[in-house]
N, C-alpha and C positions, 0 to 999 in steps of 0.2 A: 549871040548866046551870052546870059550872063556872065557874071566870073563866079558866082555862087550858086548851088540850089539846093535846097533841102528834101531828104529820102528817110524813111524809116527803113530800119535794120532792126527786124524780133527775134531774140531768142533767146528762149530759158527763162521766160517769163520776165525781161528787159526788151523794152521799146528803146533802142538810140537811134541818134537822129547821124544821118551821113551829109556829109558837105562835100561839096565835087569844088575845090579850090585850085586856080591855074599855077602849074609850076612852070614857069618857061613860058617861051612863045608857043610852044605847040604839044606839050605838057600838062598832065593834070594830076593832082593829089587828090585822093580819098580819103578824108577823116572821118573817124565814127567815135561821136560820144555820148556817154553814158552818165549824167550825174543826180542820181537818185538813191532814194532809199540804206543813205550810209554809204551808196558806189561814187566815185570819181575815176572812171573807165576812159582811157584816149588812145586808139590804136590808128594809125594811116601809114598810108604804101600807095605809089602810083598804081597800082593795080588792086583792083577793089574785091577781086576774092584771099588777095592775099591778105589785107587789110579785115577782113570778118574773122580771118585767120587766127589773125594776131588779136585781135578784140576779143575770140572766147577765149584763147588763152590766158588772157589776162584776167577776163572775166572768171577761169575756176580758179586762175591763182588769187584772187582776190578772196572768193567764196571760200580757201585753202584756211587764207589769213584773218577772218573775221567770222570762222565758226560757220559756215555756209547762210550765210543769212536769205540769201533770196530762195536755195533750194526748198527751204523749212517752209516755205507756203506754199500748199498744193495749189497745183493749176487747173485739176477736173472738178468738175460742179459738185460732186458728192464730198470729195478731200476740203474744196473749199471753201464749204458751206459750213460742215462739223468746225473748220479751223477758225473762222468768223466767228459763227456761235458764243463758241467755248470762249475765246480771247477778247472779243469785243461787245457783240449786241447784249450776251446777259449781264453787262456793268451798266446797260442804258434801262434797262426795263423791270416790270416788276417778275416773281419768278413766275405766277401765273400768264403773262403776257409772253414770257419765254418756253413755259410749256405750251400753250396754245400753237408759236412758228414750229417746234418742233414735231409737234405732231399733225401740222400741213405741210411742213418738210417732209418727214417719213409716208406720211399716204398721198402725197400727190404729186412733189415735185423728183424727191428722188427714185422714184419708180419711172419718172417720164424722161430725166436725162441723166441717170446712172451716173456711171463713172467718164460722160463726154467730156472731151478737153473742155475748157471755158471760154478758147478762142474759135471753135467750131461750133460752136452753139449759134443755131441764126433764126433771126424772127420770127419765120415760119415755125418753128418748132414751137415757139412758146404762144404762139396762137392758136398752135393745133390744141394745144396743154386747156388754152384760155377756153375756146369752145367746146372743148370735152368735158369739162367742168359746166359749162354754162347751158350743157345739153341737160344736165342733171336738173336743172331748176336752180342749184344752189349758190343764188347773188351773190350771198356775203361772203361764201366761200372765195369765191373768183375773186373778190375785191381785197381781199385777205392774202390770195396769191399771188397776184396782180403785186402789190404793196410787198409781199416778200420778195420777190423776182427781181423789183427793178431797186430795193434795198443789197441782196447777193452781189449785182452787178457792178451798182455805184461802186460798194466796196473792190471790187476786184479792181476796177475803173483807177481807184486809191492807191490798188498797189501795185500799178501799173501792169498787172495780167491782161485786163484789157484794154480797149481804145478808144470804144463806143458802147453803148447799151439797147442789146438787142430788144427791148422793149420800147422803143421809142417809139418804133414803128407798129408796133402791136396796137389793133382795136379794140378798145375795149368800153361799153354802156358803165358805168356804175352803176352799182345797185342802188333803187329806193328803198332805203328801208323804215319798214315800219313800226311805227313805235305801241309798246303795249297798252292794254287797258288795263283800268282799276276794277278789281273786283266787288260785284257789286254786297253787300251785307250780308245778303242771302246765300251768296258762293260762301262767303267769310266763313259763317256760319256749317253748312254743309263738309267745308274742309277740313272743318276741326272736329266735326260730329261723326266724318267716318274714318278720324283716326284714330279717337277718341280711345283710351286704353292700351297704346301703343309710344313708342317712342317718336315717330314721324308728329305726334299732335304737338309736343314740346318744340319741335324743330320748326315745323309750321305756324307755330305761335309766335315765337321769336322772328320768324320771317318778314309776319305780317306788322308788327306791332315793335320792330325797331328800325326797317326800313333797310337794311343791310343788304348789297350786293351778293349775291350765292356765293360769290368767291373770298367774301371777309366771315362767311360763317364760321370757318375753323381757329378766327383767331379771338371771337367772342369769348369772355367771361365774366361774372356777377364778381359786382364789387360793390358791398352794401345796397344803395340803393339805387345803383346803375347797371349796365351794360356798357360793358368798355370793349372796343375792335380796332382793329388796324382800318384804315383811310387803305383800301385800295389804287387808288386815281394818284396818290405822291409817287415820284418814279426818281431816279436818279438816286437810288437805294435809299430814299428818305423814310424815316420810319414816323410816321404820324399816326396818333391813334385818335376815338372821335366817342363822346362818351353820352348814350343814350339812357334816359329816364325809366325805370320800368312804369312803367305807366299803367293806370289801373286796368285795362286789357288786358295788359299780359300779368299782371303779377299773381293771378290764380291758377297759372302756368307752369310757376317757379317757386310754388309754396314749399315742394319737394324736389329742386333742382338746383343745391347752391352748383354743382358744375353743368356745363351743356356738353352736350356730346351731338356730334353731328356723321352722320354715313357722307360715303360718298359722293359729290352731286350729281352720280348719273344715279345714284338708288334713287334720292331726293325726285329727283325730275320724273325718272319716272313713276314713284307713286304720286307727284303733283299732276301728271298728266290724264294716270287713269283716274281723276278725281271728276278733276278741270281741263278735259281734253283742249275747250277754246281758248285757252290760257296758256301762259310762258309761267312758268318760275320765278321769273326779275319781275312779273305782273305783280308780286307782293310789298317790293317796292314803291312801285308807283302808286299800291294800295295804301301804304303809310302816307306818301307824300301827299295823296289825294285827300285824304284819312284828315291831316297835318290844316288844310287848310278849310273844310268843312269848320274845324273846332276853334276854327280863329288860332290859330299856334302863332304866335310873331314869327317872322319869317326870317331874322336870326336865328332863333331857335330854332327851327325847322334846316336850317342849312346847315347848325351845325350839327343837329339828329342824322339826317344823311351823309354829311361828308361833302357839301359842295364846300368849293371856294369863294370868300367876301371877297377875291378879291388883293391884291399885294397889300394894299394900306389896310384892308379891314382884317386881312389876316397878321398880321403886325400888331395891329391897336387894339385890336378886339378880344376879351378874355372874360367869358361870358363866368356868373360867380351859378354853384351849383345848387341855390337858392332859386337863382332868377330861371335856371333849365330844368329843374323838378316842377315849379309852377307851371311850366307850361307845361308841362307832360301831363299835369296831371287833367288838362284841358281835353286830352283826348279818352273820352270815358262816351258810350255811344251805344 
């Protein structure tokens, strides 16, 4: 038999590790320790329930003396998911990218494992989750909660709640997804002609004709001879904005609009839907980009119209003068 071997000891959301060390010739000590998360925990006793004994005692008098620092993170999926959330994922993302988890947290995942410890949570479960979802039709969904699940987990995985991550083993297809199409002139045209007298026609002009993400329409506004919006796609709380041309399309648009106002984007969607049922929303996107390159637009200018990135060096070096990005706007005229 060795003279050493290593055992996990869990409790209270602390993984330590136990060593069986020989005392004597026919003797044996039990140490358990604990050194994480701000803890330096070391209890042993030749006899090993005595020694668990003495490890949680220590362990609450530690949590006594440093403000209970481990109890403060719930350990069931719903406690410690809301606790992640709030303290950590929404300093990584944009707020739209944190409203979207939250609202596949609340309809999918916390309905399916409530208030379950997060060390009882086992595979099978979150595949029942994964095919229940994937009975619906809805790919991107799954691939959405698929990507939430095994981000919950890593983190718990951080704070040492858990051990392993029950999604390792979970099957799961990624979704193909499919990318939209551009509208063809004649849609263009029929979208704006049965809004026509309404506030959606301003809204769907601006859509088509600055290329803007449905989720940067709320931060649009005219400023003299542009459209200026936030860059959705900066994340690490970076506030980048991205300043497009009114261009002779839309400027018959905004003759009587120096502010925009925009509804909702579930009204948006669905009156873009009962227009253009074959169509998406973000299809007005790929209408400008399409739009962009018909009219020969330089393809700087055009990436900086949408918000793509040149690039680490070309976004550095590059500072396009608003001389050289009205010229080309005014290319797309059609």
């Amino acid at each position: 038999m060795p003279k050493t071997f290593r055992k996990e000891f869990r409790v209270e959301g602390c993984t330590a590790h136990v060593h069986k060390i020989r005392s004597g010739r026919k003797n044996w000590c039990y140490v358990i320790r604990y050194r994480r998360n701000g803890y330096n925990i070391n209890a042993s006793s030749t006899d090993i329930d005595e020694a668990k004994r003495k490890f949680i005692e220590k362990l609450h008098e530690a949590d006594k003396n440093n403000g209970t620092a481990a109890p403060s993170v719930p350990t069931t999926f719903d406690g410690f998911t809301n606790y992640y959330f709030e303290n950590f994922y929404k300093r990584k993302v944009t707020q739209s990218t944190h409203r979207t988890a939250l609202s596949q947290f609340k309809n999918h995942l916390s309905p399916h494992f409530k208030n379950t410890p997060l060390k009882k949570i086992t595979p099978k479960q979150c595949q029942e989750l994964i095919d229940k979802i994937e009975a619906t039709g809805k790919g991107r969904t799954v691939d959405e909660v698929c990507s939430l699940l095994n981000m919950i987990f890593k983190a718990a995985m951080k704070h040492a709640i858990l051990q392993h991550n029950p999604m390792d083993m979970v099957f799961h297809a990624k979704h193909n997804r499919t990318h939209g199409s551009a509208l063809s002139k004649d849609e263009e045209r029929l979208l704006l002609e049965r809004t026509a007298g309404t506030p959606y026609q301003t809204m769907f002009a601006v859509g088509l004709y600055t290329g803007m993400r449905p989720n940067e329409y709320y931060t649009a506004k005219v400023e003299g001879d542009f459209i200026i919006a936030n860059n959705s796609k900066r994340k690490n709380g970076k506030v980048e904005t991205k300043k497009i041309p009114i261009t002779p399309m839309l400027k018959p648009y905004l003759e009587n609009n120096t502010k925009l106002h925009f509804t909702r984007l579930e009204q948006i969607r669905h009156k873009f839907n009962g227009i253009l049922p074959n169509h998406k929303l973000y299809d007005l996107r790929t209408t400008f980009y399409t739009r962009c390159q018909e009219c020969n637009v330089a393809p700087v200018a055009r990436n900086e119209f949408v918000g793509h990135s040149l690039g680490e060096l070309g976004n550095t070096y590059t500072d396009l003068s608003d001389e050289f990005l009205l010229a080309e706007g005014k290319k797309l005229c059609y």
